[in-house]
Every structure is written in structure tokens, then in C-alpha cells.
C-alpha positions as CSV (number, residue, x, y, z in Angstrom):
1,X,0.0,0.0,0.0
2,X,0.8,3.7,-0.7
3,X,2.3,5.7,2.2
4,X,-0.7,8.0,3.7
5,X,0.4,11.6,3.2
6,X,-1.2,13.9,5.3
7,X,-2.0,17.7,4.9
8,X,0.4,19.1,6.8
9,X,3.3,17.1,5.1
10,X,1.6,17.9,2.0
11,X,1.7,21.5,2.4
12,X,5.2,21.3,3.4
13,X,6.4,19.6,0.6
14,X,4.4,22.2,-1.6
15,X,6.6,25.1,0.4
16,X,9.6,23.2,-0.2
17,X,9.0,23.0,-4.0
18,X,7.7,25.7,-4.9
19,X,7.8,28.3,-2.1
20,X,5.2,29.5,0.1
21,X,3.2,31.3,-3.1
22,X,2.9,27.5,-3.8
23,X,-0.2,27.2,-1.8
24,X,-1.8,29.9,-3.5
25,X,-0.9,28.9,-6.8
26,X,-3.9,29.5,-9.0
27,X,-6.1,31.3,-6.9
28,X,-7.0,34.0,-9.0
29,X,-8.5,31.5,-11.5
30,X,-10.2,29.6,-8.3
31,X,-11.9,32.9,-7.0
32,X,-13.4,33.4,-11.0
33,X,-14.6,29.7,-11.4
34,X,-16.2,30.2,-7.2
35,X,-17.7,33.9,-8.4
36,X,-18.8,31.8,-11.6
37,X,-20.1,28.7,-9.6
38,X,-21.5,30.3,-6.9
39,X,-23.9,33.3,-8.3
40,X,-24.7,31.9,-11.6
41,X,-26.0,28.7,-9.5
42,X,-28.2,30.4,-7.0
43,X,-29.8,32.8,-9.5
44,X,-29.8,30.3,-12.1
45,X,-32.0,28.1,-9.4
46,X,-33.8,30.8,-8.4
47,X,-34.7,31.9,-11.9
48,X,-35.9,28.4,-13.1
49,X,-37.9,27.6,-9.5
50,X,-40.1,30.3,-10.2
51,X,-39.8,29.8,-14.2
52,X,-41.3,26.0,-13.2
53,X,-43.5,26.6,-10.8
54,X,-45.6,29.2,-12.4
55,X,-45.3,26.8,-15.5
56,X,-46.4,23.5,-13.1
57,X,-49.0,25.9,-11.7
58,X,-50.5,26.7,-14.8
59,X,-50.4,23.2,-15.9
60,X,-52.3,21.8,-12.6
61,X,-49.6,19.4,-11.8
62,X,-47.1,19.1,-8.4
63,X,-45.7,22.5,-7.3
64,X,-44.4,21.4,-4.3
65,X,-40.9,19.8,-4.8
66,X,-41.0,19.1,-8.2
67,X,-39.9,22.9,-9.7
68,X,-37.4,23.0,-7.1
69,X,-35.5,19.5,-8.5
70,X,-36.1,20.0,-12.4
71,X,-34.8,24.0,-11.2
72,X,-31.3,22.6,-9.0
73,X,-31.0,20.1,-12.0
74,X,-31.3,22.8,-15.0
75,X,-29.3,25.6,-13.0
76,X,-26.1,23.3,-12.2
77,X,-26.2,21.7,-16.0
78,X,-26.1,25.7,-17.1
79,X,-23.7,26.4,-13.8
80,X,-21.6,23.6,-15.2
81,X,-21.5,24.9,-18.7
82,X,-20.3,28.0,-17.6
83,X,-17.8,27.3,-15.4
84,X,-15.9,24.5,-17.0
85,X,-13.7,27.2,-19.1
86,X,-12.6,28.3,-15.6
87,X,-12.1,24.9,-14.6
88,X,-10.0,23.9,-17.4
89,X,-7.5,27.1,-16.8
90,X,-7.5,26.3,-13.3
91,X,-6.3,22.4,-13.8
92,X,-3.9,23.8,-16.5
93,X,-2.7,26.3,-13.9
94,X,-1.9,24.3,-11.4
95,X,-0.1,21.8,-13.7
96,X,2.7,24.1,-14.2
97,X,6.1,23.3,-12.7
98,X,7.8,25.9,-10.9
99,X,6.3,30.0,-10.9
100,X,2.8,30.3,-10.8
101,X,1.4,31.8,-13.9
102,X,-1.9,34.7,-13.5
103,X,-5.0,33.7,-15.2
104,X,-4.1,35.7,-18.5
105,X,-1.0,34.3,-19.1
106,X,-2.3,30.9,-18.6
107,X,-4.7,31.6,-21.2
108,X,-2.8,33.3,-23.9
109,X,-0.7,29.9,-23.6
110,X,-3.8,27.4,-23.9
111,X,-4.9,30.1,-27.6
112,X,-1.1,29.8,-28.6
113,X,-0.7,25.5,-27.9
114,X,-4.5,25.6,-29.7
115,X,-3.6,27.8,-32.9
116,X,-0.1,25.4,-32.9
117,X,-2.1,22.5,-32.7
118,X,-4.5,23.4,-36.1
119,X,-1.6,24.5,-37.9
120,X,0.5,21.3,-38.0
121,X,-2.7,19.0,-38.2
């Protein structure tokens, strides 16, 4: 079996490879995708609750739980959709080895590897 490696001596060995801005590595890209994740998903709820309840209203069927399901489902498919981009920068972010990279630089990179990659296919 693997050796168990806790937080602590995670964090340390973070530190010790990368320096202390190690643990923060990527956080600007983090606090977009949470901003992204966060309002988007309760308004998006929000929106479609009443959206299918007035419709399920209307209709004469359930309005007691079923708006609010079909609404959390719908609003984190769209929350989803939206945040992935973030997501995907964040991931890439963090896979760098050594300085930290901000968000724009990160994504000037991922447009420059993508142009490469259509012009030698």
C-alpha cells in the first residue's frame, strides 16, 4: 500500500518546491470559477424555480418539490456549462512546474498551444 500523506506534510512539501506562493498557486483562477459557480448557480436556481412553478402551476400538476428539482438540476447543467472554461485554466494552472502563472497568461498559452495544434494537423 501507498504511504498515507497527510496535509500538513503535503503543504510542506508544496513550500519546499515551490515556495510559500505555492499554496496559493492559481487562486485567481479559483476565485473566478467560485464567483462563476456560486452566483450563476443560485440565480440560475432561483430563476428556473419560479420559471417551473408558475409553468407547473398553470399546468395543474405538483408544485411542491417538483420545480425546485427539475430548477437545482437545470441551474447546475447551465452552472456547469459555464464554469468548466474556468475549470480547465485552473487544472492547467496548477499543472505548471515551478512559478505560478496569472490567469491571462495561462490563457494566452492554452490560444497559442491551440492555434499550434491546427496549424500542424
Amino acid at each position: 500500500a501507498a504511504p498515507s500523506v497527510g496535509t500538513v506534510e503535503m503543504m510542506t512539501g508544496i513550500i519546499k518546491l515551490r515556495g510559500i506562493g505555492g499554496l496559493f498557486q492559481s487562486a485567481d483562477i479559483t476565485l473566478l470559477a467560485s464567483l462563476a459557480f456560486g452566483s450563476l448557480g443560485f440565480g440560475a436556481t432561483e430563476l428556473f424555480r419560479r420559471s417551473f412553478t408558475k409553468f407547473f402551476f398553470e399546468k395543474g400538476l405538483d408544485t411542491s418539490t417538483t420545480p425546485l428539482l427539475l430548477a437545482a438540476a437545470t441551474a447546475c447543467v447551465v452552472t456547469c456549462v459555464v464554469g468548466t472554461p474556468f475549470e480547465f485554466l485552473r487544472v492547467k494552472s496548477m499543472g505548471r512546474v515551478g512559478e505560478a502563472a496569472p490567469v491571462a497568461t495561462v490563457f494566452s498559452e492554452f490560444l497559442s498551444d491551440g492555434r499550434a495544434s491546427r496549424q500542424n494537423s
